[in-house]
N, C-alpha and C positions, 0 to 999 in steps of 0.2 A: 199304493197304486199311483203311477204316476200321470199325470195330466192329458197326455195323449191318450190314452188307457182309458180312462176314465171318461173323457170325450165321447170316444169310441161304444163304450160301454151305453151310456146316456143314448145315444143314437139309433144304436140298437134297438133298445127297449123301446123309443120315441114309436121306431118305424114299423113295429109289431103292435105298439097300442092303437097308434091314430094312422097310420095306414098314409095316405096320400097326402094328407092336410100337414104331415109332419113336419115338414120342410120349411112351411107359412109358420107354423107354433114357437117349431123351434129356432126363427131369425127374430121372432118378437120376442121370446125371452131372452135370448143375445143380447138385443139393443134395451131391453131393461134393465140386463146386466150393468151395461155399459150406462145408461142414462142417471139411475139412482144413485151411483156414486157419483158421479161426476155433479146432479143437483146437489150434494152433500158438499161437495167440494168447493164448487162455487158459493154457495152460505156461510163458510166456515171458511173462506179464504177474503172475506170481508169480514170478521170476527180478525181475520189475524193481520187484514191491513192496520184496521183500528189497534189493537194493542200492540202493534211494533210502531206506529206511529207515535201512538202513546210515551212509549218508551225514549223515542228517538228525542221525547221535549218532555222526558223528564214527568210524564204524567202514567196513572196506571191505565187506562183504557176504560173499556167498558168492563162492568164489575157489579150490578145491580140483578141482572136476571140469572139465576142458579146460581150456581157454584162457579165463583172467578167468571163471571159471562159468560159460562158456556151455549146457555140456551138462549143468546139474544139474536143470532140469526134466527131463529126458529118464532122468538116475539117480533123480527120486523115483519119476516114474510105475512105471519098473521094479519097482520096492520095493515098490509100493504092488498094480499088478498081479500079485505073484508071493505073497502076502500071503493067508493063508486068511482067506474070510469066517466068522468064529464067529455064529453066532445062540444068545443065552443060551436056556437051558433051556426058563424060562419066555414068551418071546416068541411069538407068535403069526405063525412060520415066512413065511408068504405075506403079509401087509402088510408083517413087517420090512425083507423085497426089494424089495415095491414102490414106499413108499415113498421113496427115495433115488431110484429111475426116473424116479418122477411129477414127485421134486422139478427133474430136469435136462430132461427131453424138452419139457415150458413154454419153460426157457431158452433150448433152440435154435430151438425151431418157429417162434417169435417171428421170427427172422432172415426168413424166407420173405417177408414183405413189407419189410424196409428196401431202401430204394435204396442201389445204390455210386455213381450216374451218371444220366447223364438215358436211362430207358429198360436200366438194368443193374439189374435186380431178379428174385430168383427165383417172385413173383409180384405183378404189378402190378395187384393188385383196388382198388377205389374205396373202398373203405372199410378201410383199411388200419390209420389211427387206431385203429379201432374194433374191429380183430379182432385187433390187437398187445395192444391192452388186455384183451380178454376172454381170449385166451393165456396172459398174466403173471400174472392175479389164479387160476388154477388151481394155480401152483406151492403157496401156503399148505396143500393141501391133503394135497399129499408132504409136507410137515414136522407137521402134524396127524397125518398116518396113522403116521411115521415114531416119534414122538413117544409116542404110543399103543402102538401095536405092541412096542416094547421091554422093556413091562413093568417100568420104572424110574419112581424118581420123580423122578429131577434130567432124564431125560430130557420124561418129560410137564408134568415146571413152562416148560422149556427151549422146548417145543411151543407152549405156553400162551402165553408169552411172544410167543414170535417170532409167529402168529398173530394176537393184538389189534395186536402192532404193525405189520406188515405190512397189516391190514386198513384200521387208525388213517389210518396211512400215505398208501396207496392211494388214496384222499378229496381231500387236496390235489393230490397229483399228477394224479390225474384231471382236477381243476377247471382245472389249470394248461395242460392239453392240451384242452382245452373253450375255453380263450380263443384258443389258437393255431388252432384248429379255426373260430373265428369272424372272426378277421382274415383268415385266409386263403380261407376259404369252399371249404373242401374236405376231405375226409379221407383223401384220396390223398397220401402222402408225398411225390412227384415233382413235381405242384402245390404243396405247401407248399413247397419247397424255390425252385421257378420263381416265386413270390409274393414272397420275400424278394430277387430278384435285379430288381424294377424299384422306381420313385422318383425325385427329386429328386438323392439322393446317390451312386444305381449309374447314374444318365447322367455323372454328375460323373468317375468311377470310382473313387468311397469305398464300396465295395460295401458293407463292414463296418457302415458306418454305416448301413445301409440294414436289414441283419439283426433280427430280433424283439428280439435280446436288451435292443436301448435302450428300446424302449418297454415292454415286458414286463418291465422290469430285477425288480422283486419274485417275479414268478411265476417269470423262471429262478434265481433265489437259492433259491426255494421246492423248485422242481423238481430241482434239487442235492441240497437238505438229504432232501427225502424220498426222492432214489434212495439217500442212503446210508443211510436205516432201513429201507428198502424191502428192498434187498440184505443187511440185519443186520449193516454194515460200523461198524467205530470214528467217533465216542462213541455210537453205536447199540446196541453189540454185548452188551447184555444177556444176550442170549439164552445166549451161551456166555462167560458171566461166570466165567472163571476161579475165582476168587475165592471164589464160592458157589455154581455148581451145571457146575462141570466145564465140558463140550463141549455145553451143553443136551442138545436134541436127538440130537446124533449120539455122544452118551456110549457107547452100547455097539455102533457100527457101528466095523469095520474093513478093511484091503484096500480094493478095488475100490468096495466098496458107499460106504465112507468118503470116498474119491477123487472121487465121484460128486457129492455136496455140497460139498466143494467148488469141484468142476469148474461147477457149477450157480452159485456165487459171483460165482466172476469173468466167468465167460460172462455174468450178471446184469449187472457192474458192466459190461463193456464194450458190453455191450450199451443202456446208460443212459446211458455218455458218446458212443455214436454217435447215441440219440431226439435229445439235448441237441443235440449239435452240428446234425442235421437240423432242427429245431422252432427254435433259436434263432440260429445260427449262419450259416446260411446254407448246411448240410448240403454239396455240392462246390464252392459257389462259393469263388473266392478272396477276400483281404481285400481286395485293389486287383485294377482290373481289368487291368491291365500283370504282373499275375503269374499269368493264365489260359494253361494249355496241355494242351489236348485232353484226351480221357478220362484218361490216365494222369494229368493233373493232378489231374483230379475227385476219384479213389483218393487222391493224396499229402495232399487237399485235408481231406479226409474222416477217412483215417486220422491227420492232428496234429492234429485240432481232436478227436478221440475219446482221442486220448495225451494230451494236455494233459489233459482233466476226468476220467481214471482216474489221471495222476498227481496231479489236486486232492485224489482220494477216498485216496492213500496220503498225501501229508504232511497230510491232517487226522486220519491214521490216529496219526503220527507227531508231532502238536504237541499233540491236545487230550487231556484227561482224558475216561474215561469218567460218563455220566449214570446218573443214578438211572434206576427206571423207570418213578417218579411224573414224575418231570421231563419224560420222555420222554413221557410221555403227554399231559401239559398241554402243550407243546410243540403236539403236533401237534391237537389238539382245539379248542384256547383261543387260540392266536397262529396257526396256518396255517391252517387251516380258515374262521376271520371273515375272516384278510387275503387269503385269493385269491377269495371273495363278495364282499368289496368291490371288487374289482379288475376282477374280471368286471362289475360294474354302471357299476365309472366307463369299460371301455372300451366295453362296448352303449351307454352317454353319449356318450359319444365319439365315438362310429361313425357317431351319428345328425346328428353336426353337421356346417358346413362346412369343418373343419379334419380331418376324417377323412384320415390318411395311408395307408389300404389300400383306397384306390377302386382 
C-alpha cells in the first residue's frame, strides 16, 4: 500500500471512531511523529559531534556507557533531568524559565512546514519559506530574555553578543533564500524541491547536476557560513567564549533549563542542514536518477544529505580557530551581505535573458 493510501485509509477509520475530535487527535499524533524522532536525533547528533570530534584528534570519543557509547546521550539527559534548577537570588524568577522555552519552541515549530517526501509534511501551507523564517528570527528573543533575566554580567554581554550576531546573521541568509525563492517561483517547500528535479541534466539522470547548489554555488557557501553563526556554533561561538565570559548567556542556568539550550542548538543545526539540503540539494531527490526508490528512499535521501552538512558544521568545529568578534562582524556586514546583493542582481540578469535555466 502506498503511503497516500494508507493516509487516507488512517483517516478514514480516525473519522468513524472519534467523530469530530478527529482532526485535534490526529494533528497531535502527527507532531509526535514528527517530535520523537527529531528528540532522538538531536541526543544522538551530540553522540556523534563528540566521536567525530574524537577522531578528528586522534582520540576514540565516548566509549564507557553500552556498547561503543551508544547510550550516553540517553546517561546525560538523565543527569541533566534529575538535576535542580537553581534560579540566583537576584534573577528575575519568571523570564529566567522562560527564557530557555522561548529559546527551543522556535527550534521545533519551524519543523511543521519542512517536507520529508512529496506530500509528507506536517503542514503544507504556501508560504512555507516565509513562515520558517518569521519562526527562527523569534528564537534571539529567548536568549535576550534569558540573558537579561539572570542578572549577571557575563550572562548579558553573552545576550548581547549572540543577539547582534544572530540578527547580523539573519540578513544574508535571508537574502540567500530570497534568490532560491525567485528561481523557483514559490515559497512552498515541495515546489522548490519538484523545481530542482527537472532540466537538461535530470532527463539525462544527473539529477545532482540539476540541484540549485551549481548555480547558486556563493549563496550555499553563504547559507552554510551564516547557519553556523546563526546557530552560535565554532568559529562563531563567541558568545560562550570560554576564555572570557564563561557560558555567555546560559552562565547561571542549570538541569533541564540548561538542557533546553542546548537541546535548541542542535535541533537549530539539523534543522539548517535539512533547509540546505531542501533549497539546494535537491531536498529527496537522489543524485542519479538509478538510485530512486520510493518514499522510503526520499527519507534515506533526505536524511544523508542533512548528515553530511551537520557533520560539515562539526569538523569545522574541529579544524578552525575561533574569530574575534570584530571579525565576525565585518564578516557578515562587509563580505556577505554586498556578495548575496550582487548575486541576487546578477541572477534577476539572468533570469530575464534567453539563457535562463529555471523556465
Amino acid at each position: 500500500m502506498a503511503m497516500p493510501e494508507f493516509i487516507n485509509t488512517i483517516t478514514t477509520t480516525g473519522e468513524g471512531l472519534l467523530g469530530p475530535v478527529w482532526p485535534v487527535a490526529w494533528t497531535l499524533v502527527k507532531i509526535m511523529c514528527l517530535l520523537l524522532p527529531l528528540m532522538g536525533l538531536v541526543a544522538y547528533a551530540t553522540l556523534w559531534e563528540r566521536k567525530l570530534i574524537g577522531w578528528i584528534q586522534i582520540r576514540i570519543g565516548p566509549n564507557r556507557v553500552g556498547p561503543m557509547g551508544l547510550l550516553q546521550p540517553i546517561a546525560d539527559a538523565l543527569k541533566l533531568l534529575f538535576k535542580e534548577i537553581v534560579v540566583p537570588s537576584k534573577a528575575v524568577s519568571t523570564l529566567f524559565i522562560i527564557g530557555p522555552i522561548m529559546t527551543i519552541m522556535p527550534a521545533l515549530a519551524a519543523w511543521s512546514v519542512v517536507p520529508f517526501g512529496p506530500e509528507i509534511v506536517l503542514a503544507n501551507v504556501n508560504a512555507g519559506l516565509l513562515l520558517l523564517m518569521a519562526i527562527t528570527s523569534l528564537e534571539v528573543y529567548g536568549i535576550i530574555i534569558a540573558g537579561w533575566a539572570s542578572n549577571s554580567k557575563y550572562s548579558f554581554m553573552g545576550a548581547m553578543r549572540a543577539s547582534a550576531q544572530m540578527i547580523s546573521y539573519e540578513i544574508p541568509m535571508g537574502f540567500a533564500l530570497v534568490v532560491v525563492l525567485m528561481v523557483s517561483g514559490s515559497l512552498n517547500f515541495s515546489d522548490i524541491v519538484l523545481g530542482q528535479q527537472k532540466g537538461q541534466f535530470a532527463e539525462m539522470g544527473l539529477n545532482f547536476l540539476s540541484w540549485n547548489w551549481l548555480p547558486l554555488l556563493p549563496l550555499f557557501v553563504v547559507y552554510l557560513v551564516s547557519g553556523l553563526a546563526e546557530c552560535n556554533r565554532h568559529p562563531f561561538d563567541v558568545v560562550e567564549g570560554e576564555s572570557e565570559i564563561v557560558a555567555g548567556h546560559m552562565v547561571e542556568y542549570s538541569g533541564m533549563s540548561y538542557a533546553m539550550f542546548m537541546l535548541a542548538e542542535y535541533a537549530n543545526m539539523i534543522l539548517i542542514g535539512t533547509l540546505a539540503a531542501i533549497m539546494f540539494l535537491g531536498g529527496w531527490s537522489a543524485p542519479f536518477a538509478f538510485l530512486e526508490f520510493g518514499a522510503l528512499g526520499g527519507f534515506f535521501w533526505l536524511f544523508a544529505k542533512a548528515f553530511f552538512i551537520v557533520s560539515l558544521f562539526v569538523w569545522v568545529r574541529g579544524t578552525f580557530p575561533r574569530y574575534r568578534y570584530d571579525q565576525i562582524m565585518r564578516l557578515g556586514w562587509k563580505v556577505f551581505i554586498p556578495l548575496v546583493l550582487v548575486w541576487l542582481v546578477l541572477v534577476a540578469g539572468w533570469m530575464q535573458t534567453s539563457w535562463n535555466i529555471w523556465k
